[in-house]
C-alpha positions as CSV (number, residue, x, y, z in Angstrom):
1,X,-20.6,-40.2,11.8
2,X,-23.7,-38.2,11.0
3,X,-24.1,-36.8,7.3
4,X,-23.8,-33.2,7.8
5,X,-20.4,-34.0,10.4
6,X,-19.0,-35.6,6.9
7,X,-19.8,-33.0,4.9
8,X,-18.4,-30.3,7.3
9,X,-15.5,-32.2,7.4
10,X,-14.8,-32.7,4.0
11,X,-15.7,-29.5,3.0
12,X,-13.0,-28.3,5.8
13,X,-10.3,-30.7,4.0
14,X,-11.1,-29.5,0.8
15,X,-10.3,-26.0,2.3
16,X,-7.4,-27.3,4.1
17,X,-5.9,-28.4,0.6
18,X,-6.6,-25.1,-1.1
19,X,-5.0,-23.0,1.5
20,X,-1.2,-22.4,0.1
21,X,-3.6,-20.2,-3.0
22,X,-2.9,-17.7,-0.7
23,X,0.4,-17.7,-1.6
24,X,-0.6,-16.6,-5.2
25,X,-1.3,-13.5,-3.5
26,X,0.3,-10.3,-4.4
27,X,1.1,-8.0,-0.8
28,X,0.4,-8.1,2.6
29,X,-2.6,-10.0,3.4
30,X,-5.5,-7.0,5.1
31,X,-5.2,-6.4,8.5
32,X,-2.0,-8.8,9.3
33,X,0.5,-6.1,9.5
34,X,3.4,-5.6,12.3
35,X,4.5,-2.1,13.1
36,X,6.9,-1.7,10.2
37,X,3.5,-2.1,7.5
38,X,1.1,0.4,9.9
39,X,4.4,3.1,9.9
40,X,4.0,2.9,6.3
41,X,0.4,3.1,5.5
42,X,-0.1,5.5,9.1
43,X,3.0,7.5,9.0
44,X,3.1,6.5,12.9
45,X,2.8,3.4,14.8
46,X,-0.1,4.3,17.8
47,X,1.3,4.2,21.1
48,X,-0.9,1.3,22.5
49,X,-0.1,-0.9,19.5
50,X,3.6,-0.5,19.6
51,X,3.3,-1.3,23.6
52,X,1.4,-4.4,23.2
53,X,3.1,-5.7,19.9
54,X,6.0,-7.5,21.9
55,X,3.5,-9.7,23.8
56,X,3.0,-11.7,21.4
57,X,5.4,-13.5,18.9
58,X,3.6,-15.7,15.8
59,X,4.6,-19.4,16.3
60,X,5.0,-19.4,12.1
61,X,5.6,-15.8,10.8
62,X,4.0,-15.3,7.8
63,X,2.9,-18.5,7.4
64,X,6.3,-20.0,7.1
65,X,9.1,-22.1,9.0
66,X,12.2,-19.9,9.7
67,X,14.6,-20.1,7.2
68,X,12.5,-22.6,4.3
69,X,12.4,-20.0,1.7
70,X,11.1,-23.1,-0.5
71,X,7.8,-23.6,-2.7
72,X,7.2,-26.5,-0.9
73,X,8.4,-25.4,2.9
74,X,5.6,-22.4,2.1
75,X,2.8,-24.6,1.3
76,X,3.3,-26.9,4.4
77,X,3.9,-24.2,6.3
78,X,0.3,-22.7,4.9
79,X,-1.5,-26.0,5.6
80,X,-0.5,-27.1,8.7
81,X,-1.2,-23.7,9.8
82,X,-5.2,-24.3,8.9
83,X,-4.7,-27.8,10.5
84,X,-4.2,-26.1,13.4
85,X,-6.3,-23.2,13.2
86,X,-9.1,-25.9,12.5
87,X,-8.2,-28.2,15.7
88,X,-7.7,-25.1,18.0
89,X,-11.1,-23.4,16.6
90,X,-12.8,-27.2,16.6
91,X,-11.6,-28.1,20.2
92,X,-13.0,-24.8,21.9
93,X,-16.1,-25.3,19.9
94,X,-16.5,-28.8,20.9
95,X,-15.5,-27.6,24.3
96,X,-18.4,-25.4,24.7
97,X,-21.1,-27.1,23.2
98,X,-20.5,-29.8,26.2
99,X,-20.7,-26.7,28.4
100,X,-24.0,-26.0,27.4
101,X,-25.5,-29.0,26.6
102,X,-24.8,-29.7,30.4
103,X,-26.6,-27.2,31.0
């Protein structure tokens, strides 16, 4: 493994390990809110957003498993959710650097 591949992945794990800090976090995180926060903050939930809002359901809302209301469930929850945002966001990376290296 090259040098600056270790480095990039430590530095990742050393994220990956301070993730749950965001649960030290007071509120709703910026931007992550579901039509109940954008009512509050709007006084109306626009039309298009409240349309498109049932497509999609989070596989972990709010960075937790349904019904672990624990310390520990939460911080689990918070690192295997950058686990996988890392191996999704990794894999299509990977992915297209192939592409274009063919290329």
């Amino acid at each position: 493994m090259e040098t600056s591949v270790k480095k990039m992945a430590v530095a990742l794990m050393v994220l990956v390990v301070l993730t749950p800090l965001g649960l030290l976090a007071v509120g709703e995180t910026f931007g992550e809110w579901g039509n109940e926060e954008i009512q509050e903050k709007l006084g109306y939930v626009p039309s298009g957003l409240e349309g498109l809002s049932s497509l999609w359901s989070a596989p972990l809302p709010d960075y937790a498993f349904p019904g672990d209301e624990t310390t520990v469930g939460s911080v689990a929850a918070y690192v295997l959710s950058a686990i996988i945002g890392i191996l999704i966001c990794g894999g299509l990376l990977y992915l297209f650097g192939k592409k274009v290296a063919r290329n």
